[in-house]
Backbone as ProteinMPNN parsed JSONL, in Angstrom:
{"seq_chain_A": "XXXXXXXXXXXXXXXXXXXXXXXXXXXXXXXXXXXXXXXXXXXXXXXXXXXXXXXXXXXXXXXXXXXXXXXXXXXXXXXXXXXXXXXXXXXXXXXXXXXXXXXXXXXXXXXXXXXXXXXXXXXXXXXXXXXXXXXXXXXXXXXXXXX", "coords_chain_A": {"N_chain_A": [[22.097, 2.988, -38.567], [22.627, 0.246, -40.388], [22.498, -3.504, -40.027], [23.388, -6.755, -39.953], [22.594, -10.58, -40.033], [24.853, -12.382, -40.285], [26.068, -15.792, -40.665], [29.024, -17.463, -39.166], [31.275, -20.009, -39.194], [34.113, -20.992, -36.931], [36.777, -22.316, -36.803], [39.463, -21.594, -35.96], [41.647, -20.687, -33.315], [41.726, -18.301, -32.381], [39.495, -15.086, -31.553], [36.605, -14.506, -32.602], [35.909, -12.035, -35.226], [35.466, -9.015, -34.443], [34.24, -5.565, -34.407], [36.047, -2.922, -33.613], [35.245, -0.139, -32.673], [32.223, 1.665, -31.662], [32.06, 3.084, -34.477], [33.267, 1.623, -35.96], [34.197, 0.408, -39.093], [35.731, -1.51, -40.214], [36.333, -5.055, -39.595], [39.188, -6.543, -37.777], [40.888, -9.112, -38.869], [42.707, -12.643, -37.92], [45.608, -14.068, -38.529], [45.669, -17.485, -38.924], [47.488, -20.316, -38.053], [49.765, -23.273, -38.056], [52.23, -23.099, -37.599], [54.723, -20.609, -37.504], [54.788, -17.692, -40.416], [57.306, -16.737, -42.349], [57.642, -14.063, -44.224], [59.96, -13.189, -46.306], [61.213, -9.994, -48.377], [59.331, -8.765, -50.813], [57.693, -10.975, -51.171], [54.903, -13.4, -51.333], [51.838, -15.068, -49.726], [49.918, -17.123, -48.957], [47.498, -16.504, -46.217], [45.914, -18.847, -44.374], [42.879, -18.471, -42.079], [41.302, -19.983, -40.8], [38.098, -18.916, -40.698], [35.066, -18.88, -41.536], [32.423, -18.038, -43.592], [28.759, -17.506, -44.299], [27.168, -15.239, -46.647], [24.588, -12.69, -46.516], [22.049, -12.999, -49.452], [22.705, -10.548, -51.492], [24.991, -8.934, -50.41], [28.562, -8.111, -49.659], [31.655, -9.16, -48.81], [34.952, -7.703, -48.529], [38.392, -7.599, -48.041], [40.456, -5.951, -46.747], [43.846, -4.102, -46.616], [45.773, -3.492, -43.572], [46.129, -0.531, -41.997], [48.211, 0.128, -39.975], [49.854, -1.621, -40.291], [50.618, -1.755, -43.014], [51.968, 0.567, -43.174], [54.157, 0.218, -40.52], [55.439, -1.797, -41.423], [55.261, -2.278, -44.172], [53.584, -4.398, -44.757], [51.051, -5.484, -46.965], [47.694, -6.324, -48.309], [47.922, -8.375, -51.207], [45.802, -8.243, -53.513], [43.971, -5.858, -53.313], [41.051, -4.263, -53.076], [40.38, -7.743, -51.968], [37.545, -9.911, -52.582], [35.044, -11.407, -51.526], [32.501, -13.387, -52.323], [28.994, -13.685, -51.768], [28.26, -16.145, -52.336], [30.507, -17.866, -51.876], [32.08, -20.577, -49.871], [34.146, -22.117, -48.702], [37.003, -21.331, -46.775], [38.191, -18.782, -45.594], [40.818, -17.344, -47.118], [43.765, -14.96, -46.725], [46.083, -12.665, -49.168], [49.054, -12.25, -48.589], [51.726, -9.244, -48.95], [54.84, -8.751, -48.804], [55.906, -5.899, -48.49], [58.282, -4.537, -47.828], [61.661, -4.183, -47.426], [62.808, -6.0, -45.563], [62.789, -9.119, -43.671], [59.495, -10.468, -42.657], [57.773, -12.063, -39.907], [55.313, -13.422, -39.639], [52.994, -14.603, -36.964], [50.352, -16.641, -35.78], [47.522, -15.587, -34.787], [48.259, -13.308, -35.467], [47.247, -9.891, -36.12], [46.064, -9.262, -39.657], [44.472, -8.158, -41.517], [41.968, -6.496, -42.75], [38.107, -6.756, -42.451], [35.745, -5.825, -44.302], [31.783, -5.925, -44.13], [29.697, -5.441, -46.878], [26.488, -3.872, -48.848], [25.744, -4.578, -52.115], [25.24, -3.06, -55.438], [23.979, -4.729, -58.53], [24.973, -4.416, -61.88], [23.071, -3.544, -64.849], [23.853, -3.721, -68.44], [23.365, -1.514, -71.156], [23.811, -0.893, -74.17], [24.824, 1.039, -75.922], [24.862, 4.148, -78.503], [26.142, 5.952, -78.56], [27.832, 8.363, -75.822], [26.838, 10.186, -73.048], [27.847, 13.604, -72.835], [30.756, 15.013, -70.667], [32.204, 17.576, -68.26], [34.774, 16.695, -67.962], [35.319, 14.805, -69.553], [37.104, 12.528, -71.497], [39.442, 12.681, -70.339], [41.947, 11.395, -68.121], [44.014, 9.658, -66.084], [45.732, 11.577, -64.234], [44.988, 13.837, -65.601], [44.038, 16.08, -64.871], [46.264, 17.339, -63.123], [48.996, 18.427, -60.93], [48.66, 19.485, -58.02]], "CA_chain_A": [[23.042, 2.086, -39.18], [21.944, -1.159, -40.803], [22.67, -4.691, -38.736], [23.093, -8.184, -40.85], [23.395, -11.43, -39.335], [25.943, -13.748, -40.937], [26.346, -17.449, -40.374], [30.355, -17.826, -39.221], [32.261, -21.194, -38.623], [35.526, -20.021, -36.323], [38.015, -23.255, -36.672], [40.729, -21.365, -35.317], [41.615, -20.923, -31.802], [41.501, -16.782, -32.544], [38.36, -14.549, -31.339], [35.257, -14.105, -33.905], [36.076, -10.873, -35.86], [34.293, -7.861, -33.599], [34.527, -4.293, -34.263], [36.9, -2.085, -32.48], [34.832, 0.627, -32.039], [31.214, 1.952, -32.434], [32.159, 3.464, -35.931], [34.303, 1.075, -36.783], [33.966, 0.231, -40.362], [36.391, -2.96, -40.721], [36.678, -5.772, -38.034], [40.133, -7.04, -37.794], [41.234, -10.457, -39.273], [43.734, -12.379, -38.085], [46.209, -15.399, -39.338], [45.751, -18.895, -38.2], [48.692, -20.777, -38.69], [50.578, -24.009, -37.586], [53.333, -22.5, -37.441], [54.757, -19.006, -37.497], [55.504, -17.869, -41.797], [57.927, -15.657, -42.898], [57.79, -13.175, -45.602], [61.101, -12.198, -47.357], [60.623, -9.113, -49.265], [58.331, -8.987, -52.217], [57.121, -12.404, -51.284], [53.422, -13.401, -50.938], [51.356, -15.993, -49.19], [48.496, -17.078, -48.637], [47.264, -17.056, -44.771], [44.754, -19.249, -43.52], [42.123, -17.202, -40.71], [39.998, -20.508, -40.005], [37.027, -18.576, -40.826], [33.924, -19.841, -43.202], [30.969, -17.897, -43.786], [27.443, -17.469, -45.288], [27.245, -14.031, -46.604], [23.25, -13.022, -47.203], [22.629, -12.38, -50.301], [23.445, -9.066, -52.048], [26.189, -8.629, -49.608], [30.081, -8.795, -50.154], [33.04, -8.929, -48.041], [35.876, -6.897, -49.096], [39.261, -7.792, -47.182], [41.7, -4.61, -47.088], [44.703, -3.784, -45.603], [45.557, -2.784, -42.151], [47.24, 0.914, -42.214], [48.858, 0.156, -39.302], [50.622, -2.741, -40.805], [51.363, -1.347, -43.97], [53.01, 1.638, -42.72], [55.108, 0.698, -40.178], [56.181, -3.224, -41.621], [55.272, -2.689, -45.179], [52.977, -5.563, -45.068], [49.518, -5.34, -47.238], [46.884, -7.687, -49.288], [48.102, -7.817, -52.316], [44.44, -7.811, -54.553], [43.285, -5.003, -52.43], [40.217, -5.248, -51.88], [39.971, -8.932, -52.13], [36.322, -10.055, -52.458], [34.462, -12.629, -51.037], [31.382, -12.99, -52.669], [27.895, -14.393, -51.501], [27.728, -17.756, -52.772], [31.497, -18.739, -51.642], [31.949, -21.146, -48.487], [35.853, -22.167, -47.973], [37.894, -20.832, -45.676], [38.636, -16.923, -45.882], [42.404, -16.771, -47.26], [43.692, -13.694, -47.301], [47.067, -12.801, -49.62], [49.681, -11.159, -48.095], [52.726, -9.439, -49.798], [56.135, -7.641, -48.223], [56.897, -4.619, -49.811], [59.695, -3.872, -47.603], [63.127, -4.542, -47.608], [63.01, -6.601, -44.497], [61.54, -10.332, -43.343], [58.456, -10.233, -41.977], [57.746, -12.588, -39.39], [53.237, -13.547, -38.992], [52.258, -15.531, -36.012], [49.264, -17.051, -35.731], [46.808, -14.864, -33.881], [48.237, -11.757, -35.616], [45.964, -9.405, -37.014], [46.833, -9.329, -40.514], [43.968, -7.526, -42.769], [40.467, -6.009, -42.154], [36.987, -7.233, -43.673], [34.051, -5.085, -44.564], [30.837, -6.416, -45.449], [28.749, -4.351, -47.338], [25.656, -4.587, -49.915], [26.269, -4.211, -53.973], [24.334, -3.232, -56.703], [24.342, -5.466, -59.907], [24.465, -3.953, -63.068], [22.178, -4.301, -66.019], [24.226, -3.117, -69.285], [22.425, -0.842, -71.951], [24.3, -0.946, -75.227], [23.932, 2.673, -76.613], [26.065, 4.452, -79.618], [27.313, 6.901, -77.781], [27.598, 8.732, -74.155], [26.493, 11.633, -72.717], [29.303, 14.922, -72.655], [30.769, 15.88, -69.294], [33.375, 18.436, -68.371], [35.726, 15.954, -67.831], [35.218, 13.962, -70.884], [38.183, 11.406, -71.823], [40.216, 12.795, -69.234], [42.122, 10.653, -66.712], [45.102, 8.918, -65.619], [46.797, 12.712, -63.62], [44.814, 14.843, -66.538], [43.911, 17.374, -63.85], [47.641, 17.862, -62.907], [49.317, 18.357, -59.541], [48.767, 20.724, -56.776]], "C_chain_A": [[22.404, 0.703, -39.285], [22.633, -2.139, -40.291], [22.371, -5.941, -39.493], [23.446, -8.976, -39.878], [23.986, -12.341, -40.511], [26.097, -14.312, -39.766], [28.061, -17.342, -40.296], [30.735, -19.125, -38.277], [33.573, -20.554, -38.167], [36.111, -21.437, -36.264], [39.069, -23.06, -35.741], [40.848, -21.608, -33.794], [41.943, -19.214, -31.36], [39.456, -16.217, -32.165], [37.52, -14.321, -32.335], [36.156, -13.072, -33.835], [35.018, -9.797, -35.379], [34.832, -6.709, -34.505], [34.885, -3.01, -33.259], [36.297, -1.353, -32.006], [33.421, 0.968, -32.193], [30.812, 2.165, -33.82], [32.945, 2.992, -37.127], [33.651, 0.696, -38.641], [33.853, -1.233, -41.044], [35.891, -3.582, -39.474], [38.099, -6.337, -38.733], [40.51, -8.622, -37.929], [42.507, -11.0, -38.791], [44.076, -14.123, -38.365], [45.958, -16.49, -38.166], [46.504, -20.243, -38.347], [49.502, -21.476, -37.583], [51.386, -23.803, -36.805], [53.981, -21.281, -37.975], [55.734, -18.923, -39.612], [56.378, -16.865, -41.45], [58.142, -15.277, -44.135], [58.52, -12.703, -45.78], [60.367, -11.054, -48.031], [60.324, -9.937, -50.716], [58.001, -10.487, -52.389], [56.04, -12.303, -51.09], [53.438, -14.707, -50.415], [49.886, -15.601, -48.797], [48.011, -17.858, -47.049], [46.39, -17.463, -44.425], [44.392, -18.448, -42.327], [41.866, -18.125, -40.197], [38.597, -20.199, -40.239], [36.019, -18.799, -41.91], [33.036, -19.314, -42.488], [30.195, -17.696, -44.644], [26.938, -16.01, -45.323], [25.521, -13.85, -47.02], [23.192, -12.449, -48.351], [22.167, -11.04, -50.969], [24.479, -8.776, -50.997], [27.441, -9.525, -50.395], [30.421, -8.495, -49.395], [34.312, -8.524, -48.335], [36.785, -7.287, -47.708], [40.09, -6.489, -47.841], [42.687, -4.682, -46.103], [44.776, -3.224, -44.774], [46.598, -1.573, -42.126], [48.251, 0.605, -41.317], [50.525, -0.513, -39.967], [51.521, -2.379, -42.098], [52.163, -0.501, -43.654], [54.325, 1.56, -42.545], [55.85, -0.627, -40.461], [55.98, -3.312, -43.144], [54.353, -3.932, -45.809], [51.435, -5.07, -45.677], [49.33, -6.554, -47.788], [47.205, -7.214, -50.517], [46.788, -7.785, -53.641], [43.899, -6.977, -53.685], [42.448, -4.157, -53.376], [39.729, -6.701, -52.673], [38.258, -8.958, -51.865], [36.037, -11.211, -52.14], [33.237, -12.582, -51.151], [30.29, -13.958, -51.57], [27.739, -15.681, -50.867], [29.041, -18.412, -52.038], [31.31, -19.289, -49.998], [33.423, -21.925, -48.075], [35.943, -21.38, -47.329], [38.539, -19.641, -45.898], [40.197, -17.092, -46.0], [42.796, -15.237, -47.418], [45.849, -13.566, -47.782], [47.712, -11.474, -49.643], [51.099, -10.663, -48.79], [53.737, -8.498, -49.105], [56.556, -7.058, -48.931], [57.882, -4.255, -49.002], [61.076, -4.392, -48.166], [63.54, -5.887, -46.195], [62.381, -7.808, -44.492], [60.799, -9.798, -42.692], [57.935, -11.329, -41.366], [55.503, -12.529, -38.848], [53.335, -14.952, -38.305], [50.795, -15.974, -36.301], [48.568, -16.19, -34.826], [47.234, -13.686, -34.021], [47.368, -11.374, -36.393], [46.463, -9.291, -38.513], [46.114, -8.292, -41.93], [42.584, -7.46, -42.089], [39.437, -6.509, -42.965], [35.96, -6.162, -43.464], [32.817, -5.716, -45.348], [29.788, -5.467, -45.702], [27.778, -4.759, -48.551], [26.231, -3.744, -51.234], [24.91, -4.033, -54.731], [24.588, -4.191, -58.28], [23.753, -4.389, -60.845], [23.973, -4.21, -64.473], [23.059, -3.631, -67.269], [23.315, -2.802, -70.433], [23.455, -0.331, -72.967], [23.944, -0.021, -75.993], [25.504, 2.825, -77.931], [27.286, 5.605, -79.511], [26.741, 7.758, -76.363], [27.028, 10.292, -74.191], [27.845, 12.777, -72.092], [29.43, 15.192, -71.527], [32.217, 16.998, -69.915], [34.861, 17.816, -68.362], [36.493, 15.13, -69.16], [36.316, 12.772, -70.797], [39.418, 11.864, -71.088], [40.81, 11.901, -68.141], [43.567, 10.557, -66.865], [45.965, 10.587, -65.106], [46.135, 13.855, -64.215], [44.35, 16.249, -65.707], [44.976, 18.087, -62.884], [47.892, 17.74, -61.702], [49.498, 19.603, -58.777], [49.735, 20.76, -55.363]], "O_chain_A": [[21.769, 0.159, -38.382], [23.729, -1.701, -39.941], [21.192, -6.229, -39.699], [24.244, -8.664, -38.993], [23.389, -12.84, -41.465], [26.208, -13.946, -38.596], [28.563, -17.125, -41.399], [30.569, -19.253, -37.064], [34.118, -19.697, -38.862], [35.721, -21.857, -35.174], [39.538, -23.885, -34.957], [40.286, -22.508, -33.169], [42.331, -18.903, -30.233], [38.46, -16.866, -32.482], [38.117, -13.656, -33.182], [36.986, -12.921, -32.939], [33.887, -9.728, -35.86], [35.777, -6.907, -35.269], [34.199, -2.386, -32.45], [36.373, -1.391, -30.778], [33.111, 0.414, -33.248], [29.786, 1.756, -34.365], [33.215, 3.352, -38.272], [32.491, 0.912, -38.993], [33.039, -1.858, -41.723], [35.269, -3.031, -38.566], [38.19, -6.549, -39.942], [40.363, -9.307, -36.917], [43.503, -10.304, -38.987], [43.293, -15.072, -38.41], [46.028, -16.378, -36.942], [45.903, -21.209, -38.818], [49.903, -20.923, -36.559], [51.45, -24.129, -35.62], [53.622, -20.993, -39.117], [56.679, -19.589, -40.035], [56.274, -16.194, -40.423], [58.699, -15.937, -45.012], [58.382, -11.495, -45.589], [59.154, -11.078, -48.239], [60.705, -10.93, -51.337], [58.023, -11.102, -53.455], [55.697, -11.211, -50.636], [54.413, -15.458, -50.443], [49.163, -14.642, -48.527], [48.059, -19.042, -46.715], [45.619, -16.614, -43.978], [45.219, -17.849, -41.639], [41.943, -17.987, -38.976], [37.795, -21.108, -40.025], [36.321, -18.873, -43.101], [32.696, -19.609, -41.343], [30.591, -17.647, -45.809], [26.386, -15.511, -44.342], [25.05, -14.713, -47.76], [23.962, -11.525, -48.613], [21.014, -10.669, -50.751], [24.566, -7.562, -51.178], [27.55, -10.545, -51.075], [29.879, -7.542, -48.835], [34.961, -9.568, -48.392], [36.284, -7.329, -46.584], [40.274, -6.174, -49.016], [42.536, -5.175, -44.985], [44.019, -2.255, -44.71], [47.808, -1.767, -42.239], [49.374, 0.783, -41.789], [51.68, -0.095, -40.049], [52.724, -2.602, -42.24], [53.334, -0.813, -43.868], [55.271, 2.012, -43.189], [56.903, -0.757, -39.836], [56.448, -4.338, -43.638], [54.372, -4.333, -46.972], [50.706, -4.369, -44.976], [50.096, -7.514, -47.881], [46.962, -6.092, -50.96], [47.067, -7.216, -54.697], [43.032, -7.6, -53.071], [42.932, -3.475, -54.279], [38.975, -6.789, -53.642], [37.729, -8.169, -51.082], [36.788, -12.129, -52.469], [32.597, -11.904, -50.347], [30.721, -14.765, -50.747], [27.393, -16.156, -49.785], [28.813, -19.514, -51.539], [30.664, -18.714, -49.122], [33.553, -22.256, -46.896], [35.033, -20.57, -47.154], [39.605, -19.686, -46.512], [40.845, -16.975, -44.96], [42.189, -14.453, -48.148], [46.733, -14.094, -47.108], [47.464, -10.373, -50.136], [51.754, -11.597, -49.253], [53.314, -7.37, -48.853], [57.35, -7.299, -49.841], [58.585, -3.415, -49.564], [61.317, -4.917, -49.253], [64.61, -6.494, -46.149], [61.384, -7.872, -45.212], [61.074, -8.765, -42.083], [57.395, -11.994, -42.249], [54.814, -11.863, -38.076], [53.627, -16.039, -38.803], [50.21, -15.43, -37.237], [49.246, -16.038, -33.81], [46.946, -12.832, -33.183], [46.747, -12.061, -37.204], [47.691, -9.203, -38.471], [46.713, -7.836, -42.904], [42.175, -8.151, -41.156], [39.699, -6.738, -44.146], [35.503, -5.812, -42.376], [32.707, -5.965, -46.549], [29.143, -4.836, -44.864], [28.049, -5.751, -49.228], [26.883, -2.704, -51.324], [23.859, -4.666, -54.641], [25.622, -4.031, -58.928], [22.704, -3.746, -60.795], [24.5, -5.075, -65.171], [22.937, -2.432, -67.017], [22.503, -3.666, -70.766], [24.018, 0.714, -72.64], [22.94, -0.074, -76.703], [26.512, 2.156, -78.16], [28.391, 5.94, -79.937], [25.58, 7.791, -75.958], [26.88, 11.157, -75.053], [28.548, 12.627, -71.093], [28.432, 15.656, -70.975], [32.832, 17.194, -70.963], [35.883, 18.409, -68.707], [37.651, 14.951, -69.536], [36.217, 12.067, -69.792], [40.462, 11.27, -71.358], [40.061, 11.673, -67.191], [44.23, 11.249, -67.638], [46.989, 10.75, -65.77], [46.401, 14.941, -63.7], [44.437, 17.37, -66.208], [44.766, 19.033, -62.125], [47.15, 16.972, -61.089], [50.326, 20.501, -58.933], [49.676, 21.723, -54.599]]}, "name": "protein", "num_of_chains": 1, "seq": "XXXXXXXXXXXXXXXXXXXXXXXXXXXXXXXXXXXXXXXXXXXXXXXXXXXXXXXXXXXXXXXXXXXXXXXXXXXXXXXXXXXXXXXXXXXXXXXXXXXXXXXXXXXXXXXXXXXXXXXXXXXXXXXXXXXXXXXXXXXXXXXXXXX"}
């Protein structure tokens, strides 16, 4: 398994972002906040972490939602997966949205959304007249039905 170091500023008064387990994937993000928000349903916001870093480059940071969270409070990111490219250096927001029916009450020092950083390929585009045939062809949106 491959091993980057990133540059992180921690503002908050929350733990660096570790990984839970050997295989973990994400590390856990969490809000850093004045004072405690609340999310009515189908509201959003945007939660300050505190966190600012220097990603190297070809790497991205993808913020996703926490299953836990969504599940059992309805709470996710609503651009899932938010990106955080390279070059950026503010302060990691991440934007949260209540799909339930209920308020949703975020403290400061709750976990709120996961980050992955991982490397990208850029793509070069090659302007042709037409594609090459699969079995699939112009197939999509369910076109393979339900089992």
């Amino acid at each position: 398994m491959e091993s980057i170091k990133v540059k992180i500023i921690n503002k908050s008064d929350n733990p660096t972002p570790t990984y839970s387990t050997s295989d973990s994937a994400g590390m856990d993000v969490r809000a850093f906040l004045k004072e405690p928000i609340t999310l009515k349903p189908l509201q959003r916001a945007l939660i300050p972490t505190g966190l600012y870093f220097e990603l190297p480059h070809g790497y991205q940071c993808e913020i996703r939602p926490r299953s836990g969270l969504a599940l059992k409070k309805g709470i996710t990111v609503l651009n899932t997966p938010g990106t955080i490219d390279a070059d950026y250096r503010g302060e990691v927001g991440i934007i949260l949205i209540n799909l339930s029916d209920e308020p949703f009450v975020i403290n400061s020092g709750e976990r709120i959304c996961q980050m992955v950083i991982m490397n990208y390929t850029k793509a070069e585009w090659v302007e042709v007249e037409e594609l090459n045939d699969t079995e699939r062809g112009t197939g999509g949106f369910g076109h393979t039905g339900v089992k």
